[in-house]
MARNUBA-151506 format. One line per field, with one value per residue (C-alpha): x, y, z; residue number from 1; residue in three letters. Coordinates in pm, whole numbers. Layout:
BEGIN
x: (X/...)
y: (Y/...)
z: (Z/...)
k: (NUM/...)
r: (ALA/...)
This chain:
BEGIN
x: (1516/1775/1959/2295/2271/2204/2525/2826/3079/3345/3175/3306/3693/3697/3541/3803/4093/3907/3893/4259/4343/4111/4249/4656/4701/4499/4763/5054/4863/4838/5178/5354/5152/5263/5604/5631/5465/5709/6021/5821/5820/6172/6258/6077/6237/6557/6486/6375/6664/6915/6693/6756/7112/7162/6946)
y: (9447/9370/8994/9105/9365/9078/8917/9020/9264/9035/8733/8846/8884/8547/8367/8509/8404/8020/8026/8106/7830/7545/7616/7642/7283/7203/7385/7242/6891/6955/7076/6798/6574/6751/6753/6392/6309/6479/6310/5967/6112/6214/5845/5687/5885/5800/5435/5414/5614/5346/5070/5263/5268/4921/4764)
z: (18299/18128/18176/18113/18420/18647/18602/18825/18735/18766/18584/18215/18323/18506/18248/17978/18280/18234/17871/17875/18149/17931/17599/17699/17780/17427/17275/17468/17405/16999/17019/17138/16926/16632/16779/16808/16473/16265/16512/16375/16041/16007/16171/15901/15609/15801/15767/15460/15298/15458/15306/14941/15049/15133/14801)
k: (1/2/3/4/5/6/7/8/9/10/11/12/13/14/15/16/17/18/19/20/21/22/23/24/25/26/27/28/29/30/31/32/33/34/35/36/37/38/39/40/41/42/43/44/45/46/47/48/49/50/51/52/53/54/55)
r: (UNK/UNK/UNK/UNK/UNK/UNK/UNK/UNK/UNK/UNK/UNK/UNK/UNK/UNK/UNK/UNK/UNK/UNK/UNK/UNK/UNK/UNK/UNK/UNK/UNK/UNK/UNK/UNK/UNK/UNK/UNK/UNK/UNK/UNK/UNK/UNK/UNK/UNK/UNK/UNK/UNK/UNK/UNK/UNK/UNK/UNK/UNK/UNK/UNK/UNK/UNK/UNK/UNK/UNK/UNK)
């Protein structure tokens, strides 16, 4: 018999509903991270062109 006739008929449409739910907060996450990191990086060019300005 076949093993993927044993599993339930709803098992392959939750499991795409839990992928989903797992990897949305990842991309929130790695969003924000990004988000932040080019805030930091704009700060920083910021800075430094007022150093160039003042020297």
């Amino acid at each position: 018999m076949n093993s993927k006739s044993q599993t339930p008929r709803w098992y392959s449409s939750n499991l795409r509903w839990y992928v989903l739910l797992a990897t949305v907060p990842v991309v929130l996450a790695v969003g924000a991270a990004l988000f932040a990191g080019y805030r930091e990086w704009r700060a920083a060019q910021a800075i430094r062109a007022q150093y160039a300005h003042w020297a």
